[in-house]
N, C-alpha and C positions, 0 to 999 in steps of 0.2 A: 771319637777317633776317626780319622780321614781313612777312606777307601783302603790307600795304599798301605799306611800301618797298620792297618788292618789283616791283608793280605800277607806283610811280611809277618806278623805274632803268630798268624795261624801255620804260615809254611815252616817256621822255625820250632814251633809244637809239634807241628808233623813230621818232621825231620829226627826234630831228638828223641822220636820213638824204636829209633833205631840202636840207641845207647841205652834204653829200657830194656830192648831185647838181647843184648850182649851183655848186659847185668844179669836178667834173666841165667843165662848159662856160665858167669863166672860164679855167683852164687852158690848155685848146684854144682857146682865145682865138674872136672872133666868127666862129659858124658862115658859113659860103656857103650859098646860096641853094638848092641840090640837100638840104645837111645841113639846113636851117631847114625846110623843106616837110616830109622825114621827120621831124623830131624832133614839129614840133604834130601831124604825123600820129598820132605816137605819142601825146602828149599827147592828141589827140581820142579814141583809141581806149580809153586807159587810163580817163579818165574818164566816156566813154561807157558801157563795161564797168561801172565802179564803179557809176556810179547803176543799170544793170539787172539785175546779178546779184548786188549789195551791199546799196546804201544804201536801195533800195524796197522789195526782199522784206525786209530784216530790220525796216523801217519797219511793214510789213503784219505782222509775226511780234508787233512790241512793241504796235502798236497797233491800227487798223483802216482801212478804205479811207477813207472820211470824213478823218479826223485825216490820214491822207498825203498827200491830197490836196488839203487846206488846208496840211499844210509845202510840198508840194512848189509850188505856183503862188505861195506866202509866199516863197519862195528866187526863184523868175522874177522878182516883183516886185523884191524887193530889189536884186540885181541891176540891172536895168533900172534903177534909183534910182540905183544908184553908178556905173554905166557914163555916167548924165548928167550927176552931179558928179564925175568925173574928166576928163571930155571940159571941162567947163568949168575942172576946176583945171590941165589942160594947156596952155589956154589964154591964163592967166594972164602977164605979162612977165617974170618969171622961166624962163618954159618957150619963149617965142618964139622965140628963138635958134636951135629945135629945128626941123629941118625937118616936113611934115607927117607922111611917113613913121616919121621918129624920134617922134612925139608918138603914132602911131599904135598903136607899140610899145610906149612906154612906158605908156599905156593898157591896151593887153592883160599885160601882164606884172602888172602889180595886180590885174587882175580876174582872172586866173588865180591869184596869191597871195591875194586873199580869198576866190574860191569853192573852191580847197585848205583854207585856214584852218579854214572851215567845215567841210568835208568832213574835218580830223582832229581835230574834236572829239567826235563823235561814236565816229572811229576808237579814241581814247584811252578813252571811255565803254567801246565793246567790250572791249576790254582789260581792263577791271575788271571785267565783265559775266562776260567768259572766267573769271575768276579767279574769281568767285561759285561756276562752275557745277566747274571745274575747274582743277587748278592748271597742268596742262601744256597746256590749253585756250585759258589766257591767254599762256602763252609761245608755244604755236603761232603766236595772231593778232596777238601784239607782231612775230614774224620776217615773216609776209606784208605786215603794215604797213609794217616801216621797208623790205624788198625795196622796195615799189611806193612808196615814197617821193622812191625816188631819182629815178625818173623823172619825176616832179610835182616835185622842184628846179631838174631842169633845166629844165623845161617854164616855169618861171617866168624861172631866168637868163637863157634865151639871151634873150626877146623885154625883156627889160629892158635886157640889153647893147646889143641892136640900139636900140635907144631911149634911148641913151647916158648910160644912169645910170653913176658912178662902182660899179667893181669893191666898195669895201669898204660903200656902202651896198644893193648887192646882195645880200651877204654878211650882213648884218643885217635887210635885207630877209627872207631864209630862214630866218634864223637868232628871227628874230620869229613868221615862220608855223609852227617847229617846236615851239614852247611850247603850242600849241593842244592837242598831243595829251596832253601828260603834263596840262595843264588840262583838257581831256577826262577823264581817266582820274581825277582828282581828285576832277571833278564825280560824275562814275560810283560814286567807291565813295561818295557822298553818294546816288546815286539810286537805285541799284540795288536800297535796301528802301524805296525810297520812293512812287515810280513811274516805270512805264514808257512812260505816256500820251507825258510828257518827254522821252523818250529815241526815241518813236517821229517825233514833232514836229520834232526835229532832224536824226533822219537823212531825213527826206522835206526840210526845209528845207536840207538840204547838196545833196542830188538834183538839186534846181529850178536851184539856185545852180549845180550844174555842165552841166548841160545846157545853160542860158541861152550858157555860156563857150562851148562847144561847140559851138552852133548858130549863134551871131552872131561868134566871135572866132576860137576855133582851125582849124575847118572853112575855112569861104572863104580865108585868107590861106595854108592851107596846098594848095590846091587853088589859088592865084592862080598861085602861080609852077610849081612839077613836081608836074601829077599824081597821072604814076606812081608818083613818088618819096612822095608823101601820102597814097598807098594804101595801099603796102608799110607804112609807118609805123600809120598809121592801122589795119589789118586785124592787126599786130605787137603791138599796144597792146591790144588788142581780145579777143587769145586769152593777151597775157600777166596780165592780171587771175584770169580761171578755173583758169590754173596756178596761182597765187599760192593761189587761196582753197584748192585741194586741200592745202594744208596745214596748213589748220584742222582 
């Protein structure tokens, strides 16, 4: 098997560990209110992790503080732009039905599947990147990837369940954000002799985009209801990212 179909089997394995983890929680059917508060904690803490110890330094590595710091406030904005058009396409009389709370959900569960989305294309780019520098380099970072995948599926399923989207367009839902990466990794073996200005741009623009989720969606709702219970998750999430990258 040549380099590159190589690289795209593993980003495509990595990827659909994302519809593992929204299996995960459609299974267990819709968490309680003790499980919802740990699981975004987790969520908060996984992607908190990822932008400070992932997506910024390796941003700063490709490119320079300038360029990151126009991806990373490019991802806040963005963000902030789709968190307004989805608040209005909730709105909408096909979504009415939906209590506020259900709409509230369904809101966050998209802006967490598009600031993921974002967050593994870049992921899938590493993966080629890996494979540039070394080949057991890029197998390393394709297993840390789909590991923390799972968790970022479910982070997505549950607040979509609770937001009463049907099971199988959830499932599509994941199963949509999980193409990013092996699209990622495509892009990558395209940029990788190209530049890395590119590669630095998008992963400060994945940063911004998870932060924004983090600060305004995941945090408060999971702090609304337990806590304790969104600490534990949250502080869990936090230290399972640095595990993850020791295996790079």
């Amino acid at each position: 098997m040549t380099t590159e179909l190589t690289v795209m089997a593993q980003s495509m394995i990595a990827g659909l560990a994302t519809v593992l983890g929204a299996l995960a929680v459609l299974i267990n059917g819709r968490p309680g209110e003790k499980s919802l508060s740990f699981l975004l904690g987790i969520a908060s803490g996984v992607m908190l992790s990822v932008v400070v110890f992932d997506l910024l330094p390796s941003s700063l590595v490709y490119g320079n503080p300038l360029l990151s710091a126009a991806g990373f406030l490019g991802g806040l904005l963005f963000m902030l732009c789709l968190d307004l058009l989805l608040s209005f396409f909730a709105a909408r009389p096909r979504h009415r039905k939906r209590g506020a709370l259900q709409k509230h959900f369904f809101k966050m569960g998209y802006l967490i599947g598009t600031g993921i989305a974002l967050h593994d294309l870049p992921e899938g780019i590493a993966i080629a990147a890996g494979y540039a520098a070394a080949d057991h380099l890029g197998l390393l970072i394709a297993l840390a990837i789909g590991l923390h995948n799972i968790p970022e599926g479910m982070a997505t399923a549950a607040p979509l369940l609770m937001g009463g989207l049907a099971r199988g367009r959830i499932i599509l839902t994941c199963l949509a954000i999980s193409l990013f990466t092996p699209a990622g990794a495509l892009l990558g073996l395209l940029l990788v002799a190209i530049s890395r200005h590119v590669i630095a741009l998008l992963l400060a623009l994945a940063g911004g985009a998870m932060a924004y989720i983090v600060k305004n969606e995941l945090l408060p709702e999971a702090y609304r209801r337990y806590p304790g219970y969104a600490t534990l998750g949250f502080l869990l999430g936090v230290f399972l990212i640095p595990c993850l990258d020791c295996l790079h």
